[in-house]
KOLBAPA-301583 format. One line per field, with one value per residue (C-alpha): residue in one letter; x, y, z; residue number from 1. Coordinates in steps of 0.05 Angstrom, whole numbers. Example, Ala and Ser with C-alpha at 12.3 -4.5 7.8 and 13.67 -1.06 7.14 Angstrom:
// KOLBAPA-301583
res	A_S
X	246_273
Y	-90_-21
Z	156_143
n	1_2
This chain:
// KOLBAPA-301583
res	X_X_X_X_X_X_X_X_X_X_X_X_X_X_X_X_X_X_X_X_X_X_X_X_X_X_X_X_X_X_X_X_X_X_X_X_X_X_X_X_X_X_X_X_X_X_X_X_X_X_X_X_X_X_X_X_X_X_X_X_X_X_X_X_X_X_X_X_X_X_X_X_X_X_X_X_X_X_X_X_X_X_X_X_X_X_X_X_X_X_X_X_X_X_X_X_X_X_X_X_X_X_X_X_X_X_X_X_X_X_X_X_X_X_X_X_X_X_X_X_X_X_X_X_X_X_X_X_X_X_X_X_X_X_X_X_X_X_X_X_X_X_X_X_X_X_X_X_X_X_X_X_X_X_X_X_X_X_X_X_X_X_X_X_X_X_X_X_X_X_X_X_X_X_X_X_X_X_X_X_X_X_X_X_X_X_X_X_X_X_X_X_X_X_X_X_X_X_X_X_X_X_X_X_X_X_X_X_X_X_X_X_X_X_X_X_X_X_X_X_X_X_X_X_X_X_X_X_X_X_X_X_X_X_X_X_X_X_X_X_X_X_X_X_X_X_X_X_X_X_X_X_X_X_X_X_X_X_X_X_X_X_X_X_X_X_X_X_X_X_X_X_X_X_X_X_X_X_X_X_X_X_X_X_X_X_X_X_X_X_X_X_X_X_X_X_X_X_X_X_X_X_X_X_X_X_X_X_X_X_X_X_X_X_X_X_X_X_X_X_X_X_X_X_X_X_X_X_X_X_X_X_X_X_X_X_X_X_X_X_X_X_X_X_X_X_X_X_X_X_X_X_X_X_X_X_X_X_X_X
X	0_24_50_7_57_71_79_23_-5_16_-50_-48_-18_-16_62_46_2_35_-2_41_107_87_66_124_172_140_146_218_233_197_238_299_294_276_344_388_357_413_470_493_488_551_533_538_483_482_498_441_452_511_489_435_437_394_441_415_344_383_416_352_306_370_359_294_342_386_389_361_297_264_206_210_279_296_290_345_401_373_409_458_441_474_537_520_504_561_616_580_581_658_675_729_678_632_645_616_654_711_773_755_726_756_813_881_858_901_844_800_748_755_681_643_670_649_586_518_472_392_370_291_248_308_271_324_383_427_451_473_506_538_562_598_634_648_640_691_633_651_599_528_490_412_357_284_223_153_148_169_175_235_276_275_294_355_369_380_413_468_468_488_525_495_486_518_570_598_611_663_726_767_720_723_780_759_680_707_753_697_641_574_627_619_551_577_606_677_720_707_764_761_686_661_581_551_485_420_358_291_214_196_142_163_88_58_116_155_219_213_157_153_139_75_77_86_144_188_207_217_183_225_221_279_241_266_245_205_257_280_346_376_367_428_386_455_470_395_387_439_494_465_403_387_330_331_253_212_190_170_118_95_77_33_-3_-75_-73_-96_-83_-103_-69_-37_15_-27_-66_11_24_-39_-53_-118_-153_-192_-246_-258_-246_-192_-159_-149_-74_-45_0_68_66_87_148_203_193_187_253_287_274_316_384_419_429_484_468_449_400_401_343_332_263_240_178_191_231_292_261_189_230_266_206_174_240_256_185_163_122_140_142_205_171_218_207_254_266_203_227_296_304_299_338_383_399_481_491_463_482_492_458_465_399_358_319_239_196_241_252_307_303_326_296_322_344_390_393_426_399_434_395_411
Y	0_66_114_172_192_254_318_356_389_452_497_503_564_590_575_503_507_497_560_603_577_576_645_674_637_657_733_727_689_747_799_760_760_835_851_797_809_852_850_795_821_824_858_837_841_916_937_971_1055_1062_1094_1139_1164_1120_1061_1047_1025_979_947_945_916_860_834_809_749_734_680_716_742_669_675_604_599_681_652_603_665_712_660_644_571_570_586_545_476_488_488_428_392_416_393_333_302_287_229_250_315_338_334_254_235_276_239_262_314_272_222_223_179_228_264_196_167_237_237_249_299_311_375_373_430_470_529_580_532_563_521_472_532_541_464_464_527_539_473_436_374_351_290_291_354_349_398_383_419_407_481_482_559_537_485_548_601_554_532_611_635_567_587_671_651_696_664_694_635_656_730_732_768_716_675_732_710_634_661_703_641_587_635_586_519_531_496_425_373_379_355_409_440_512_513_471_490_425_423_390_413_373_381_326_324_265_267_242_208_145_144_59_66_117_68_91_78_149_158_98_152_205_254_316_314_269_199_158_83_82_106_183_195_226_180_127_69_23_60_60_128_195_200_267_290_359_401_473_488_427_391_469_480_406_420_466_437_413_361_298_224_156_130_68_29_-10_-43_-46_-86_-122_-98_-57_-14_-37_6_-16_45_83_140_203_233_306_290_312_252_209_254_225_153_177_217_162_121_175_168_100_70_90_161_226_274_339_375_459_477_541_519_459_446_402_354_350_340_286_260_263_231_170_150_82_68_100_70_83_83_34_-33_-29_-70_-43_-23_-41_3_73_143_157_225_232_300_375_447_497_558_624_600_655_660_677_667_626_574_564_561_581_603_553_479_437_358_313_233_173_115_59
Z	0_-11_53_66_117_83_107_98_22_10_-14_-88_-128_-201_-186_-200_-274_-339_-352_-319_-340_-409_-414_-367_-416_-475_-468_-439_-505_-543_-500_-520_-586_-591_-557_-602_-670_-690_-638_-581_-508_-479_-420_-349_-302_-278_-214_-174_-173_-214_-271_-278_-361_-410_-415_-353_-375_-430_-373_-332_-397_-398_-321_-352_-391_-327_-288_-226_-261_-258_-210_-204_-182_-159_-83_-108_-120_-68_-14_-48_-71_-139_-107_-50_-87_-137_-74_-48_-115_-128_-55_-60_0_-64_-91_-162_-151_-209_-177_-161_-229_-277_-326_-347_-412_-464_-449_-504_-456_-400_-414_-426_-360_-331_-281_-317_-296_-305_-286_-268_-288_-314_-329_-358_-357_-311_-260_-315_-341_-277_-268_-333_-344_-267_-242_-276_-306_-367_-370_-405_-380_-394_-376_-388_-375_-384_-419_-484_-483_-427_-465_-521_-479_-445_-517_-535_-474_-480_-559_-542_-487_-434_-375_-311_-316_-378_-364_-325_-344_-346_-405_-452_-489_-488_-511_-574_-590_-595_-620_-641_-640_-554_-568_-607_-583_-554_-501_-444_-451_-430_-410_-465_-463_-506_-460_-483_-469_-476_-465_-421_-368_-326_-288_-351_-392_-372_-395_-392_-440_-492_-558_-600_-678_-692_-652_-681_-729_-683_-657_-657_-567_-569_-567_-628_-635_-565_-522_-512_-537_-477_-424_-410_-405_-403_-338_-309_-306_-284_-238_-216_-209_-197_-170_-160_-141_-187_-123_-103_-156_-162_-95_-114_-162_-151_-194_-174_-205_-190_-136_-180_-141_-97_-159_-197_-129_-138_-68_-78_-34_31_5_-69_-85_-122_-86_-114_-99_-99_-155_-115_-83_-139_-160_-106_-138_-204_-192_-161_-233_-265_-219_-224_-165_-122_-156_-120_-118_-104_-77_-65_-41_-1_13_55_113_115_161_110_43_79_100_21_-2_42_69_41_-15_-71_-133_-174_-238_-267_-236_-183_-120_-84_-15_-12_-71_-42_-25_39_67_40_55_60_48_91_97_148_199_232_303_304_358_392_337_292_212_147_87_37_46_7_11_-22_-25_-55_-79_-56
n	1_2_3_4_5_6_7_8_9_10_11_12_13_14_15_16_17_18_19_20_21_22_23_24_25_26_27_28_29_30_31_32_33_34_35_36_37_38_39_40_41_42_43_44_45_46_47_48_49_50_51_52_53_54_55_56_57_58_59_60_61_62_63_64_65_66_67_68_69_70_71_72_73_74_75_76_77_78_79_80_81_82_83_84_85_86_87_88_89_90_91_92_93_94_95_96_97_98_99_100_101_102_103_104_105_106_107_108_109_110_111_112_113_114_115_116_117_118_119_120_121_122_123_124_125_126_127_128_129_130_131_132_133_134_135_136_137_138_139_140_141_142_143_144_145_146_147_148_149_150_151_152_153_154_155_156_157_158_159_160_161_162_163_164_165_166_167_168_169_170_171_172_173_174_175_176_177_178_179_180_181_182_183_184_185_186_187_188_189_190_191_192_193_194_195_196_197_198_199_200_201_202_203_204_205_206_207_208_209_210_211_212_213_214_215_216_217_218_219_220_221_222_223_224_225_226_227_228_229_230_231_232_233_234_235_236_237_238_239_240_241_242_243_244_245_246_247_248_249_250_251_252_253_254_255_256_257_258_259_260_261_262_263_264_265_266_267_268_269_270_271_272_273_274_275_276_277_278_279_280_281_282_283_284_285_286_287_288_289_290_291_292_293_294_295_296_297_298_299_300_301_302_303_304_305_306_307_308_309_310_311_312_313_314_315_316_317_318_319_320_321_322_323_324_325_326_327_328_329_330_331_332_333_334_335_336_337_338_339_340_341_342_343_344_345_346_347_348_349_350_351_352_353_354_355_356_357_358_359_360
């Protein structure tokens, strides 16, 4: 039977509809594409009450594109969390971290051996962005997103090469070098930026089973011959897999779905009847699927505490989604990040919370 020892819902916000991501992506693609149709941004993002003459609106009109004006993921920069997860990540105490799992350079196998990494609900792209040029990952980067406006607004901002990642002063040189080759395949060297991006809503689409007769052909969302092209079925899923907010706004979604794992587990319900589920609470099995085991994943969320998405992560009962080992198959706590904690009412908290699981 499936756990309802869950923390409890969250009440339901625009924050969680397709709706809203669609058309917030949609006009910052159409604001993008107004500003790039005859010149490439090269501008930083602007630094509050510096300049007061007209260039100043320019810069203002270009915080739209950065990777801070997300409202989906703006909590995740105002404390710090990009920075945050990267030094955890980076940190020679991860095992999937560079310094331990990157090859000598003269290795021309060094990038396939490199740690894999899914980033869920990747909205603009940028923490990908961040990984790779900053990071030092030189494996398979994916982002998918159930908006399509998203995958082709991180498709454009990998293709200019505008991220906050990429515009530091000591890329410039490196930047002008590669030009439009930064976005092919390459071997990493000097912030190599090959990252794919994908619509995929992995609510509604099994990666395990994906075959229809039109899509033996293709389909032009990456699924060729029933299986999407992105996924490394030969390893079971990522090495890494991250997300910045997802968990957030699926949280918040009143959707509701047929609670199915007790009748997969031929188990059925005392009542005879099917029960209806807030849709969240099928996401940690379905996300466990997606990491191989012995993989990690890395969750951000600012609307739950540490202690509740560690309770929505490890409690039992959650299907993996790809015919796993039932209950022995399942995440551990591995690690956390740090962040500055505050005092209120006599209680201690923060405002964001980091955790990373392994399945094991």
């Amino acid at each position: 039977m499936a756990d309802d020892s869950h923390p409890a819902h969250l009440s339901p916000s625009e924050l969680g509809t397709k709706d809203y991501w669609e058309t917030f992506y949609a006009r910052t693609l159409s604001h993008l594409s107004t500003k790039h149709t005859t010149t490439t941004t090269t501008t930083t993002k602007p630094t509050p009450n510096t300049n007061t003459d007209s260039s100043s609106e320019d810069e203002d009109e270009e915080d739209d594109i950065d990777d801070d004006s997300d409202p989906g993921t703006s909590w995740f920069s105002e404390h710090n969390a990009p920075d945050k997860v990267l030094q955890f990540l980076t940190d020679e105490e991860f095992p999937l971290a560079p310094v331990n799992t990157n090859t000598n350079d003269n290795n021309q196998n060094g990038d396939e051996q490199a740690p894999s990494i899914l980033d869920l609900g990747t909205g603009n792209g940028s923490m990908l962005a961040l990984l790779r040029k900053r990071g030092g990952y030189k494996g398979v980067m994916v982002g998918i997103d159930y908006s399509i406006r998203s995958v082709q607004l991180a498709r454009e901002l990998q293709r200019l090469r505008i991220h906050s990642a990429y515009l530091s002063d000591s890329d410039e040189e490196s930047d002008e070098d590669e030009g439009d080759e930064g976005v092919k395949e390459g071997n990493g060297e000097g912030g190599d930026t090959n990252i794919r991006f994908e619509e995929w809503d992995i609510l509604h689409g099994d990666v395990y089973q994906t075959s229809t007769s039109e899509e033996e052909e293709g389909d032009g969302k990456g699924v060729k011959g029933g299986k999407v092209d992105w996924f490394p079925y030969d390893k079971g899923g990522f090495d890494i897999v991250l997300d910045k907010g997802t968990f957030d706004a699926v949280s918040l979604s009143d959707e509701v779905i047929p609670d199915a794992d007790g009748a997969a587990a031929g188990e059925g319900h005392a009542s005879g009847k099917t029960v209806q589920r807030r849709v969240c609470e099928r996401y940690p099995g379905i996300v466990r699927g997606l990491v191989r085991k012995g993989g990690f994943v890395v969750v951000t969320s600012c609307n739950w505490t540490e202690e509740e998405l560690v309770a929505w992560f490890t409690r039992g009962g959650s299907g993996t989604g790809d015919g796993g080992d039932g209950e022995e198959d399942k995440f551990v706590v591995w690690g956390r990040v740090e962040y500055p904690r505050f005092r209120f009412g006599g209680r201690e908290g923060q405002g964001v919370c980091t955790v990373c699981f392994q399945r094991v």
